[in-house]
N, C-alpha and C positions, 0 to 999 in steps of 0.2 A: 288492442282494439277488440271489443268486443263483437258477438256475431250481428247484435245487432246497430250498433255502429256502422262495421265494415256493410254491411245488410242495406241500411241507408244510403251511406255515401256510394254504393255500386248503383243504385235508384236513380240517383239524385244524377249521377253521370251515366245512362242508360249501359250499363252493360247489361248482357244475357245472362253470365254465369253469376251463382248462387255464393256468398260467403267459403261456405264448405268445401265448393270446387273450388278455387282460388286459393284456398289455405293447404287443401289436399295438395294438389298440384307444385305449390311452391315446397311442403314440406317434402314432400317425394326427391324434389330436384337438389334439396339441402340435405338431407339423408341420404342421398344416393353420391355426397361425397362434391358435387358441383357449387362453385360460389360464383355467384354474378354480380358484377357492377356495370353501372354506363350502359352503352350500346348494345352489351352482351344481354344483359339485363333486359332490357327494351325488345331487343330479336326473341328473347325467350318468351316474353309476354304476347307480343304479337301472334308468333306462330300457334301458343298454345288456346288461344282465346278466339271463342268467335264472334265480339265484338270487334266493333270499327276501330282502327288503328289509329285514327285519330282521338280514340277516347283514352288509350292507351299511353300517345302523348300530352292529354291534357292531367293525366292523372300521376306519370309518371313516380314523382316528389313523394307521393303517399303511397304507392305500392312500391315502391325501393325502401321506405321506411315500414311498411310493414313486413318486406321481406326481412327486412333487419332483425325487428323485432322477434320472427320466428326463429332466428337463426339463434337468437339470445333463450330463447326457450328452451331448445336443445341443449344448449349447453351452460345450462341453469344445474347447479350442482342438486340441488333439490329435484331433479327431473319434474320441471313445470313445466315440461311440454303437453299441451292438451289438444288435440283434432278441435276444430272451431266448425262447432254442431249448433244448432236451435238450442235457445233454454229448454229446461222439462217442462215449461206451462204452453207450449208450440204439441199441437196433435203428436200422438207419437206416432201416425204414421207417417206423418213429417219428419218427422227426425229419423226414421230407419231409412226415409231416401235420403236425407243430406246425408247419413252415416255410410248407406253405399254411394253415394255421389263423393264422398271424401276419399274414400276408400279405391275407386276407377279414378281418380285424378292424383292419389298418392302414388300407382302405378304407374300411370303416364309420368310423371315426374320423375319417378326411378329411372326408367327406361331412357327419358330426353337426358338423365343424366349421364350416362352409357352403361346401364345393370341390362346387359343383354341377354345375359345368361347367369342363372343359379349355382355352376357347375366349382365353382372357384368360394361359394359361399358355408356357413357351417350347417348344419343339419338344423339347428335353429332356425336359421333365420330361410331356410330355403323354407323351412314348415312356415314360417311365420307370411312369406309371398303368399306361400299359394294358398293361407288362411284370409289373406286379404282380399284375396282375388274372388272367393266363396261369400265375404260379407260387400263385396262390391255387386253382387248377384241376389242382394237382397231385399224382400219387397213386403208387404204385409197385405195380409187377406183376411179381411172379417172382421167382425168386433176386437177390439181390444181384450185380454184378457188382466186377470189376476199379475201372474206372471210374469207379463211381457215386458214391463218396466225395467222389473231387473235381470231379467233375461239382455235389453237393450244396453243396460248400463255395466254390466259383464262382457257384452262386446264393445262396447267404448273404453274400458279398460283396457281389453285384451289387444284393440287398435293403439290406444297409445304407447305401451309398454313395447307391442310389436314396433312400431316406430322408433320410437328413443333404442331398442336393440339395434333395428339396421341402421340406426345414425351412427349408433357406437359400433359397431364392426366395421362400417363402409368409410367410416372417418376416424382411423386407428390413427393415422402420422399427425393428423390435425389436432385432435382429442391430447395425444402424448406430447404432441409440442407444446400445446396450452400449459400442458400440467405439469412441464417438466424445464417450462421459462423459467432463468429467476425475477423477479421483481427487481426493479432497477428504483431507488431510492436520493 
């Protein structure tokens, strides 16, 4: 789904939160090693969301299938996994807040997964937190520059790569049971 697909269908069933949060959020709690189905699923959307919980049950069907779909992105051998940001023709100071709007709900989602502490993680990816935690703290002031394009798209890089790392550290048993099933024929 694209962002603005997902962008629409969140309108169209009034929730608050933005594509970006949502896709943050659920990526955080799938990187941080947690898989949900059914009711679990459902509790985890509710709490995290501060829409009405009855939108949450009307929608259910398509945010279980797009949690799906992210999950599929992760572990897309190609790493297609990409943070679900504005296109580049959306103002970029738009997009540097969904970029830290993605970025404080890819947290929270780590965290709801139970990453409480760094202390147990590799010097990677302990850097790679609290580099996420420094672009979820970010905001833009003034004209657009020259620059700032690819300045933004340098840390949208650096966001996803950080990502697809803590999925692959936090999801070691899962990752090596995939790739070390055989195919049954």
């Amino acid at each position: 789904m694209t962002f603005e697909e997902l962008s629409k269908f969140l309108d169209v069933e009034g929730f608050e939160e933005s594509p970006s949060e949502i896709h943050g959020f659920l990526s955080g709690r799938i990187a941080g090693g947690e898989r949900l189905a059914g009711e679990k699923f459902r509790g985890a959307i509710v709490e995290s969301v501060d829409s009405e919980e009855e939108l949450v049950d009307n929608t259910l069907d398509e945010l279980e299938s797009f949690y799906q779909a992210i999950i599929a992105t992760f572990q897309d051998t190609d790493f297609g996994f990409q943070p679900l940001l504005p296109p580049d023709t959306t103002q970029l100071t738009d997009r540097v807040t969904a970029l830290a709007d993605w970025c404080q709900c890819f947290l929270s989602g780590l965290g709801e997964a139970g990453l409480s502490d760094t202390a147990d993680l590799s010097e990677d990816s302990t850097a790679a937190i609290k580099d996420i935690a420094a672009i979820a703290q970010a905001g833009f002031d003034g004209e657009p520059e020259e620059d700032d394009e690819s300045d933004l798209f340098e840390l949208q890089e650096y966001v996803r790569v950080a990502a697809l790392m803590l999925y692959s550290e936090l999801n070691q048993s899962m990752i090596g049971s995939q790739v070390s099933s055989p195919t049954v024929h």
